[in-house]
C-alpha positions as CSV (number, residue, x, y, z in Angstrom):
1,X,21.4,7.5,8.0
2,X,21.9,6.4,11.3
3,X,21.0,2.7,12.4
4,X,18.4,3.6,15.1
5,X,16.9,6.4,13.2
6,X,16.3,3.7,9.9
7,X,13.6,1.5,11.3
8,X,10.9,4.2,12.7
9,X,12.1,6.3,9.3
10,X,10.6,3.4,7.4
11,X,7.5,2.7,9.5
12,X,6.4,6.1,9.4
13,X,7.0,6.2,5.4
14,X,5.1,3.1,4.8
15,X,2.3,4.3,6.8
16,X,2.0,7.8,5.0
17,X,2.4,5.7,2.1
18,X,-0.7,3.8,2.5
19,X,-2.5,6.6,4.0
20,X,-2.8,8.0,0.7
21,X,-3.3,4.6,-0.8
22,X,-6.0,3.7,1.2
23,X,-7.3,7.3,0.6
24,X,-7.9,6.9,-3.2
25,X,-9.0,3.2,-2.6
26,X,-11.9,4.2,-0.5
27,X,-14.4,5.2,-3.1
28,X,-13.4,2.4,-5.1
29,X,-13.5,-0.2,-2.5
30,X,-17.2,1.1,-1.6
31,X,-18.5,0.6,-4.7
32,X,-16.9,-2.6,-4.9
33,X,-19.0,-3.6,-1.4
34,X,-22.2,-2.4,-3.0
35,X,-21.8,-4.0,-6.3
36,X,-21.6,-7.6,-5.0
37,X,-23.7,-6.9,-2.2
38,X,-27.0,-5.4,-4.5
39,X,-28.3,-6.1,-7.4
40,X,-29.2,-2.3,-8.4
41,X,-25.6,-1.4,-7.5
42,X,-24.6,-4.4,-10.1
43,X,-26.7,-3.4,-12.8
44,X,-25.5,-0.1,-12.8
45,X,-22.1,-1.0,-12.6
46,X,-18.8,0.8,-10.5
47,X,-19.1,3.9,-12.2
48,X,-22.9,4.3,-12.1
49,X,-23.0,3.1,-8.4
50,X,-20.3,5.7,-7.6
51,X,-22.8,8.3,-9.3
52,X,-25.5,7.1,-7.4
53,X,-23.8,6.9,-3.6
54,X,-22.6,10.6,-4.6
55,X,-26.2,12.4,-5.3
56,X,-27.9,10.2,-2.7
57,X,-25.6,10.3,0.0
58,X,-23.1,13.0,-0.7
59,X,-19.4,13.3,-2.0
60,X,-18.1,12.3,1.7
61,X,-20.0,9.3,2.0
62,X,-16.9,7.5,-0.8
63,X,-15.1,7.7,2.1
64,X,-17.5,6.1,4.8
65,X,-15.3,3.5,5.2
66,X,-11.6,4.9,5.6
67,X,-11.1,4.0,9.2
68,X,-11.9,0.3,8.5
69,X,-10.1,0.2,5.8
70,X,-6.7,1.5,7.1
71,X,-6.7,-0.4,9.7
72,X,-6.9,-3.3,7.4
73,X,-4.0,-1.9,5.2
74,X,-1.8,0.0,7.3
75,X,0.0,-2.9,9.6
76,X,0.0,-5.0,6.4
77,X,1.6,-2.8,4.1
78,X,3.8,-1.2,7.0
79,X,5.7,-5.1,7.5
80,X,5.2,-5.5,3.8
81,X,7.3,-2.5,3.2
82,X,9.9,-2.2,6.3
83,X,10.4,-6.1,5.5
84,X,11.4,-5.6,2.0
85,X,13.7,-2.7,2.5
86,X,15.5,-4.7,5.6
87,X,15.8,-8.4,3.5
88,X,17.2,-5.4,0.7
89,X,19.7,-4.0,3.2
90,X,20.6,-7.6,3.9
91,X,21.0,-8.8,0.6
92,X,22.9,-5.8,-0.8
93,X,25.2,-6.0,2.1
94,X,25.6,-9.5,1.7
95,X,26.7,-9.0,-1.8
96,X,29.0,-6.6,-1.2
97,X,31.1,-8.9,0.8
98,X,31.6,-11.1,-1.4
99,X,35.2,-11.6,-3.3
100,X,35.0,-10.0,-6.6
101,X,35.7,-13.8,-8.4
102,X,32.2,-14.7,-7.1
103,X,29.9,-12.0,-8.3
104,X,29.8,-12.4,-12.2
105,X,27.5,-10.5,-13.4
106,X,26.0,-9.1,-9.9
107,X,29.4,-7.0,-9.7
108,X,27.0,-4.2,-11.2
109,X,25.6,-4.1,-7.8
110,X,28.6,-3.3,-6.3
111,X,28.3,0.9,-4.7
């Protein structure tokens, strides 16, 4: 893959990535908010409170909070991601430079 290409290739992957994270978090994040913020909510527990937002406020309401909540996780998990996969790069690379009498063991890592 071409050098120029890599770094907006991984961007854009990490953000899809946690678009659909942050898409199946939603309900669950929710019902976290509502079980330390009421006491009905923490009698009932997660699963009863996501029963209850669900026939008093509708299906859609488990994601209320999607657009907050992305923009929380997205730049996070973007450098989280595009960080790890360039320090990776680095490393791997690095190895592979290396005379053979210094890897040992890490000449398994060798393409």
């Amino acid at each position: 893959q071409r050098p120029s290409v890599r770094l907006p290739v991984m961007i854009c992957s990490a953000a899809a990535a946690e678009t659909i994270a942050t898409f199946f978090l939603c309900p669950l994040e929710l019902a976290k908010l509502r079980v330390q913020t009421s006491a009905t909510s923490r009698a009932s527990g997660l699963l009863g409170t996501l029963v209850h937002v669900v026939r008093t406020e509708g299906v859609a309401a488990l994601w209320k909070g999607f657009g907050p909540v992305a923009m929380r996780q997205l730049p996070y998990t973007c450098c989280k991601l595009v960080a790890y996969e360039l320090c990776s790069f680095a490393l791997l690379d690095a190895l592979t430079r290396l005379p053979e009498q210094h890897l040992g063991v890490g000449e398994q890592l060798r393409p």
